[in-house]
Every structure is written in structure tokens, then in C-alpha cells.
N, C-alpha and C positions, 0 to 999 in steps of 0.2 A: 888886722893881724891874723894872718893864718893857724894850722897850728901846727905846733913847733913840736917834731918829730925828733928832731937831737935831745930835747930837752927830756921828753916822753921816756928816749932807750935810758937815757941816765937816771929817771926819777922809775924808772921800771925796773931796772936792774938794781934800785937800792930799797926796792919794796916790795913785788910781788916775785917778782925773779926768784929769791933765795927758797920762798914756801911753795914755788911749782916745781924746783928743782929738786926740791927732800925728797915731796910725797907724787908727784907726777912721773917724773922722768924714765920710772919702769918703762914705762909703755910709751908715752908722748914725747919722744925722743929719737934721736937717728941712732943712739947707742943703744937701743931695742933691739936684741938680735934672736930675739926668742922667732916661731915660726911666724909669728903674724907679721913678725918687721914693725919699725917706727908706725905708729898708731896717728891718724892724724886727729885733731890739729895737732901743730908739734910746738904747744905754746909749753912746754919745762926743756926746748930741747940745749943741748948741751953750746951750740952757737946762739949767743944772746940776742944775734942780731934779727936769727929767725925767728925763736921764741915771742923777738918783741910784734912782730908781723901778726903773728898768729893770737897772741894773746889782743888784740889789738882788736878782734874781731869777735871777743868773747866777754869785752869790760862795756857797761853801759855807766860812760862817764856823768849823765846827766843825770841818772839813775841808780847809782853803783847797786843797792840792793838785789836790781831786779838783772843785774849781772849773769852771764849764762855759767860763768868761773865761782859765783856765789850759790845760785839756784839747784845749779847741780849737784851741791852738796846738800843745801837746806830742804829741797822735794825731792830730787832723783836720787836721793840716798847714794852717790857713787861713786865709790872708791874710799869713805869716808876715810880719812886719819884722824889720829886723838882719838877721845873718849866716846865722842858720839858726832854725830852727823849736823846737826847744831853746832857742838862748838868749831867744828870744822869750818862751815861756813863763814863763824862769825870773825874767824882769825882772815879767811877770806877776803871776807867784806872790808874789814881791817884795814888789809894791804892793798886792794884795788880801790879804797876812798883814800888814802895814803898817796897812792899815783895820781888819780885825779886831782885832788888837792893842789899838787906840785906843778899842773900843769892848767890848771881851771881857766886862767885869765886866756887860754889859745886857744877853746872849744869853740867852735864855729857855733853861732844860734841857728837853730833850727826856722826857716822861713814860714809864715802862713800868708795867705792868697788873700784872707779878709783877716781885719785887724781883728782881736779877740774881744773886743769890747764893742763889735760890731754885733748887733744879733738878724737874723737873714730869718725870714718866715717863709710860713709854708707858699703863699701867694708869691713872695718874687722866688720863689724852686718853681711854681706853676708857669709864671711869665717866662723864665726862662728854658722851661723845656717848649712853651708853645713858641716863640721866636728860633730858636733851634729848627723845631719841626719844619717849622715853614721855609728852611732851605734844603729840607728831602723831596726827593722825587717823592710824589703821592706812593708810587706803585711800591716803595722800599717802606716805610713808616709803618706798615706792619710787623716789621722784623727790627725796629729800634726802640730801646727799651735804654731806663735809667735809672741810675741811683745816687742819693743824694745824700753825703754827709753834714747836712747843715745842722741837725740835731744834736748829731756828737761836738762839732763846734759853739752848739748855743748852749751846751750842758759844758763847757769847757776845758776838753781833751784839751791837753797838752800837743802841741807842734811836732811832737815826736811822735805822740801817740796815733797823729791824725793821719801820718804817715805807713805807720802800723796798717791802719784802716785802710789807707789807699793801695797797699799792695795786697793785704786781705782780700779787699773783690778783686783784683784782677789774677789771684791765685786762685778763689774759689771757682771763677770762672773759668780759667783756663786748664782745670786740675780736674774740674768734671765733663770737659770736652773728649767724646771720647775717640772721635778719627781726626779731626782736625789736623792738620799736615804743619802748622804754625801755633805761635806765640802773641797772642794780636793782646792787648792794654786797650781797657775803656777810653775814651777820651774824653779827656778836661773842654767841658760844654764853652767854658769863655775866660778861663788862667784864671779861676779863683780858687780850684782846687775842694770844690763844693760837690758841682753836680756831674754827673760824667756818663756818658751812652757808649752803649754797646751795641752789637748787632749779632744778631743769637745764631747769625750763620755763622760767623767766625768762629763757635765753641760745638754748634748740633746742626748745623748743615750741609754735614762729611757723612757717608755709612758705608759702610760694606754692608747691609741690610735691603733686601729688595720691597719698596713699599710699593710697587705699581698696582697691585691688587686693590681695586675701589675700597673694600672693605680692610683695609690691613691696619691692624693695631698694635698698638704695644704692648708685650706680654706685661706680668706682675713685675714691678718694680724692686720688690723687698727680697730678702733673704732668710734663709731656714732659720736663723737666731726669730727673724719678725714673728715667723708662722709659729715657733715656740713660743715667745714672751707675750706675744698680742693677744687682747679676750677676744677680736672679732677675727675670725680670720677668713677675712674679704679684699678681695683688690680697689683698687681707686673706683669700679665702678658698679661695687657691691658685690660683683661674684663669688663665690664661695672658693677658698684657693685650698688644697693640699697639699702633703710631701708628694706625695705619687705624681702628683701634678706638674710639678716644677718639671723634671725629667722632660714632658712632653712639650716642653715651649721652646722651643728650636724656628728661629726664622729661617728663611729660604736666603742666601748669600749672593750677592754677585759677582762677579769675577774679579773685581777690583773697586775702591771706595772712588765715589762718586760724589759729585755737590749734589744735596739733596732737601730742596726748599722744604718738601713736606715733612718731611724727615723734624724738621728744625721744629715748625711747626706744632708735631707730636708731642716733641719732646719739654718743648715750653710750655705746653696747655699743664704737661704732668709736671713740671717746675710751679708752676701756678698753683693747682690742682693742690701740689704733696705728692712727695714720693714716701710718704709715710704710711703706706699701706698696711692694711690689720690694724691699726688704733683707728678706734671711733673718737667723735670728737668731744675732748674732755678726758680722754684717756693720758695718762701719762707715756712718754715712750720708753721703751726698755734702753738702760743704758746703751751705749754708741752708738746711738740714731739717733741725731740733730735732724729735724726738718727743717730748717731753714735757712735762706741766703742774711742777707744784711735787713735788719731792722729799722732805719731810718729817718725813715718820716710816719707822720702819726695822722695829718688829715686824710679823710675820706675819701674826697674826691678826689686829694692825688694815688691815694691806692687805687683808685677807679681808674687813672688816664695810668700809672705806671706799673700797677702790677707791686711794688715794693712797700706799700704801706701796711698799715697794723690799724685797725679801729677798736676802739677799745669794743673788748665781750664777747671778738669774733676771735672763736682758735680756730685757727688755718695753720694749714699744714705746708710746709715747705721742703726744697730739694735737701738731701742729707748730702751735705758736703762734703763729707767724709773727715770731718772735725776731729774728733779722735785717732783716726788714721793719721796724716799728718801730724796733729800735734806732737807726736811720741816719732814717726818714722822721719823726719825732717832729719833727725838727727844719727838715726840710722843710716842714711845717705852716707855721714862723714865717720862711716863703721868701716874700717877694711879687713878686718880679722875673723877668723874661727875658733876661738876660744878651745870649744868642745873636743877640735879632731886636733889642734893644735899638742893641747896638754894631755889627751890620749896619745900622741906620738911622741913627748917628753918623758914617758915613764908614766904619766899618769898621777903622780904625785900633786899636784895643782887642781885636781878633777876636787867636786865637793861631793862631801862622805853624808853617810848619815842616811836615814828614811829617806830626806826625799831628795838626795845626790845618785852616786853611779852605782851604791854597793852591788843593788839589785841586779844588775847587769855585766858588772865590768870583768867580771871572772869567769861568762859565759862567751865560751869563743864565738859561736851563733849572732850573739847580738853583738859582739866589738864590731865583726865582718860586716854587719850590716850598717852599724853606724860608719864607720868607714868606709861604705860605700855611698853611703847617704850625703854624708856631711866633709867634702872635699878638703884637703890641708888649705892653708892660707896663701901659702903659695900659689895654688892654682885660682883660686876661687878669686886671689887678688886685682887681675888686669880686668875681668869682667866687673866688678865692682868699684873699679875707679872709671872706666869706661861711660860706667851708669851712672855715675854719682856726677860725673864730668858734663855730662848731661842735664842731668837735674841743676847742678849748682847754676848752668848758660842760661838755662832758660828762669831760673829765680834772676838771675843779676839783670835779664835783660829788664822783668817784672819792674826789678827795686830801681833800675835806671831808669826809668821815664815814669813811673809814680812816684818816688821819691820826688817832693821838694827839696830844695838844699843841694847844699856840696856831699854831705855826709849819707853816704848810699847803703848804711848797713840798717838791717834790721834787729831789733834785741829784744825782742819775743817774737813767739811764734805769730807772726801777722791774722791769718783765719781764725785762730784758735782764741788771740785778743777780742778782733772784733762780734765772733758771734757771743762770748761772754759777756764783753762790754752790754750786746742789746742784749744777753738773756737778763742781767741786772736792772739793765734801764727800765725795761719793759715786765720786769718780776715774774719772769716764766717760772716756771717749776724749775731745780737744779737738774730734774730727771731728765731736763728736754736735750744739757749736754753736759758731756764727759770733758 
């Protein structure tokens, strides 16, 4: 039995419908006619039938709690109604386990690759990447790398969650590729949905960067936040880094991005390596610098042949996925408004007061001018913004279409930002290593 989507608009419309229509509909609606216009998603909008589309994509039925219509009241503090931001949520939570409920028995299960009462060791992930191997040309096997979530499976992620994980690599990978001209997905080593290779050309073997020079390196990795919060402030290969310094690291460019094997090369050793530069090791890192990809496996000698392991008493530094970033701007993507120059061109009345709102400025003609020229009405700033967003959301759907196991192709957390928590837990890093 599939699931039954008539059944859904009517247990939707008799449960959460009425509490997104009260306290949503401002904004999340086609009857928004303020400047930003209907606010997407348009899950309170005034046709129930779009509403149900769109809420549809924000309830995690298997999960209600961890719902994006529940979390965004209970952490993201947002838009709260009622007393507090709590009980908001928990009227929330209320009515989207209310619709679940009414429709529980038509949720598709989530499929897994290996039964869950299977457990898969480190040895058959070893057997399987060297039978793998042995159908690469020798001259390419330098450039294929793997990772393996059989840990998170043997520690007993949930079939939703594993899914989470499977589009977490291939976002973190494809999200720190920085010429690559495509959207390339790890690929599933043998349909278990375990172990999966990548090839490091498809994310760092693109540059506009000219490496011909015998000697050409890669400048410092980090950022003025590192060189402030770090005690050492050295790059990956000990040298003493400064602000002044940064200014002068300008590569020589080429005319156009090119495949670039060495290129790929550099950039793996410094993925290996850590791009964690200025922390010595044992150092904690300043909040929003994660170093590291996926967690996963824990013997030696597969951190030896893969590159992806953890031994225990060894801190290794890994690439900063940009964990933070994403976790918060994912959702930014589905922002189309200007708040700021909007209700400045309302009258102003909507602006927030107080220390630390607009007083300071807003009666100084000088700085209106300038925020007005700064910060474009919603109007304009709208077609570039759905443009980019239209963008983003093709190339996630394409992600969550071919890692996704299952019929069910959405995500309900943020995928990178689950996974590298999950292994900061597993693996008891300090909470400082991510935000």
C-alpha cells in the first residue's frame, strides 16, 4: 500500500492546517502582499491544496519531533506564537503527530541494503574495497578513495538516518569542490548501501589555478577568524603565517579552468593532512572550523589503505566542510525576502527599536541612503534569489535522488551537519571541534 495522499490533505486540513493558518499565513502565503511577496515554503497558504505540498516537506512523519515545522520553533526560535517558543513547538508537535497518526498505516519503510541485525566488520569493508580495486586500471587507483558507513549501521542508525549519512558525503564532497563543472554521487561499491568510492577528480581535479611550476604549492588554507583564535599560527607545514601575509598569496590564473590531475592531488594530501591550520595537535578549534569529513571506520589498517579512518590517541586534522555554513544557510536558500529595505520602505514602522534595532540610524538621512543602496527592495533582489536557490535545491534533489534508498527522497535534517555530529558523538570529540 502506497501512501495515500487524499487521505493525508483531509487529516492535514483537520490538524495542522488551522495552527499554520492563524500564526503563519503573514508571510507563508500568496495573500503576502507586503514587498517581499508570498514567503516560501507556502505551507499556511490560503489554497489547502498547496499548503498540503509544501507542509509535506517540512513533517518527518517517522520522526514528528525532529519535524523542520516543530524545530523551528523549539531551536530556531522563529516566528514564535503563544507564550514562548516551547510551547509553540509543542502545540506544533501536537498537530503534525495528530496527521501522522491519521495516516501511519501508508508510510512507505524506509529500505536498508544489509538487514539491521546483520553486523559487517572491518575485514569484509577491507575485502570489499580490495575486490573493487582490482577492477581499476592500476594507473586511476591513485585517485579512488572510500567511505564506509558500516559503523553507523553496526551502532544502529535508523534506515532514515542512514540515508541522512548517504547524502551528507556526497554533499560534503560536492559542496567543497571548488571548479568542478558537475554534480558527480559516490558510488554504492556492490547495492548494500555500505561502502562507496569516489574519485577526487570529480570534486579537485578542475582549477582556474596554474600549477605548472615544479615547485607550486598551496597557499595557507585557513581564515583571519584561524590566525585570530589559533595559539600557533603556522600553516599545515609549520610556517609562520600573518595578517599581512595573507594579502600576498595570490596564485597566477589561467585563462580558463582546466582538468587538473595535480591539482587534485594537492588538494587531497591537504584533505588528509587538515585544513585545520594554526591548531597544534591537541588543540581545540575555535568554534565553525570542523576539520573533518565522515568518521566511519575505526581500524588502522583501513585508515592506512583509505585515508577515512580514526585510531584511537591519534588527533588528525581534517577538511573543514563548512558544517556550520550550511547547517544555518541551507535554509537560507528558501529565504526570498529583504526584511530590512522592505519595512524601511513601509514607513518603517515594522524596523526593531531599541539599542540594538534602527534608532541609531534611522533619522540620519546619510545612513538610510546608504542602506538603501546597500540592501535592494525584495522586489529586485527576488528573480536573482530564486535563480540561485533553483540551483541549489537541482543539484540537492539530484544528491538525495540516487543516495536516497527508498521511494521517500526527502531529507529531515540537515544531512552534513547529522552526520559529522553523529561521529563527533560516536567518537567523543571535544563539542568545540563542531558548531
Amino acid at each position: 500500500m502506497g501512501f495515500d495522499k487524499a487521505r493525508s490533505l483531509k487529516a492535514f486540513q483537520a490538524t495542522l492546517y488551522p495552527l499554520l493558518r492563524a500564526n503563519c499565513s503573514g508571510c507563508h502565503s500568496t495573500q503576502n502582499t507586503s514587498g517581499s511577496g508570498a514567503q516560501a515554503p507556502l505551507h499556511a497558504d490560503v489554497d489547502v491544496n498547496l499548503a498540503h505540498e509544501y507542509a509535506l516537506t517540512r513533517v518527518n512523519f517517522r520522526e514528528p519531533e525532529d519535524s523542520k515545522l516543530v524545530v523551528r520553533m523549539r531551536i530556531d526560535r522563529h516566528n514564535c506564537f503563544g507564550e514562548t517558543c516551547a510551547a509553540a513547538a509543542a502545540k506544533m508537535l501536537q498537530a503534525v503527530t495528530a496527521w501522522r497518526d491519521a495516516v501511519a498505516d501508508t508510510i512507505p519503510a524506509v529500505p536498508r541494503g544489509v538487514d539491521q541485525s546483520t553486523k559487517i566488520t572491518d575485514r569484509q569493508i577491507l575485502d570489499w574495497i580490495k575486490a573493487d580495486k582490482a577492477t581499476i586500471p592500476a594507473a586511476e587507483r591513485e585517485f579512488i578513495q572510500y567511505a564506509s558507513f558500516h559503523v553507523l549501521h553496526n551502532a544502529g542508525v535508523s534506515a532514515q538516518n542512514m540515508n541522512h549519512a548517504r547524502v551528507g558525503l556526497s554533499k560534503a564532497l560536492n559542496s567543497t569542490a571548488r571548479w568542478a563543472p558537475r554534480i558527480v554521487n559516490p558510488v554504492d561499491v556492490n547495492g548494500k548501501g555500505i561502502l562507496y568510492r569516489f574519485d577526487i577528480r570529480d570534486y579537485w581535479g578542475y582549477t582556474l589555478i596554474d600549477t605548472s611550476d615544479p615547485k607550486f604549492a598551496l597557499f595557507y588554507g585557513g581564515s583571519d577568524d584561524d590566525l585570530a583564535f589559533a595559539k600557533s599560527k603556522v600553516d599545515l607545514s609549520g610556517n609562520p603565517i600573518k595578517y599581512e601575509s595573507l594579502a600576498g598569496m595570490v596564485h597566477r590564473l589561467k585563462p580558463e579552468v582546466t582538468r587538473d590531475d595535480k591539482f587534485a592531488r594537492l588538494v587531497w594530501a591537504r584533505v588528509l593532512k587538515g585544513n585545520a591550520e594554526g591548531a597544534a595537535d591537541g588543540q581545540s578549534l575555535p568554534p565553525n572550523r570542523d576539520p573533518r569529513i565522515l568518521r566511519n571506520v575505526s581500524d588502522k589498517m583501513l585508515n592506512k589503505m583509505t585515508g577515512f579512518g580514526r585510531t584511537a590517541g591519534i588527533d588528525d586534522h581534517r577538511l573543514n566542510t563548512a558544517s556550520s555554513c550550511i547547517g544555518c544557510h541551507i535554509d537560507g536558500m528558501n529565504r526570498s525576502n529583504n526584511d530590512l529595505r522592505d519595512w524601511l520602505d513601509q514607513g518603517g514602522s515594522r524596523l526593531p527599536k531599541g539599542e540594538y534595532g534602527v534608532d541609531g540610524w534611522v533619522n540620519d538621512a546619510s545612513t538610510v541612503a546608504r542602506v538603501r543602496e546597500l540592501y535592494p527592495p525584495s522586489s529586485k533582489m527576488r528573480v536573482k534569489t530564486e535563480n540561485d536557490r533553483r540551483v541549489f535545491l537541482q543539484a540537492m534533489a539530484q544528491i538525495k535522488q540516487e543516495m536516497i534508498l527508498g521511494v521517500d527522497k526527502n531529507v529531515y535534517v540537515e544531512p552534513t551537519i547529522w552526520t559529522i555530529e553523529w561521529a563527533r558523538d560516536f567518537y567523543k570529540y571535544p563539542v568545540t571541534r563542531s558548531n
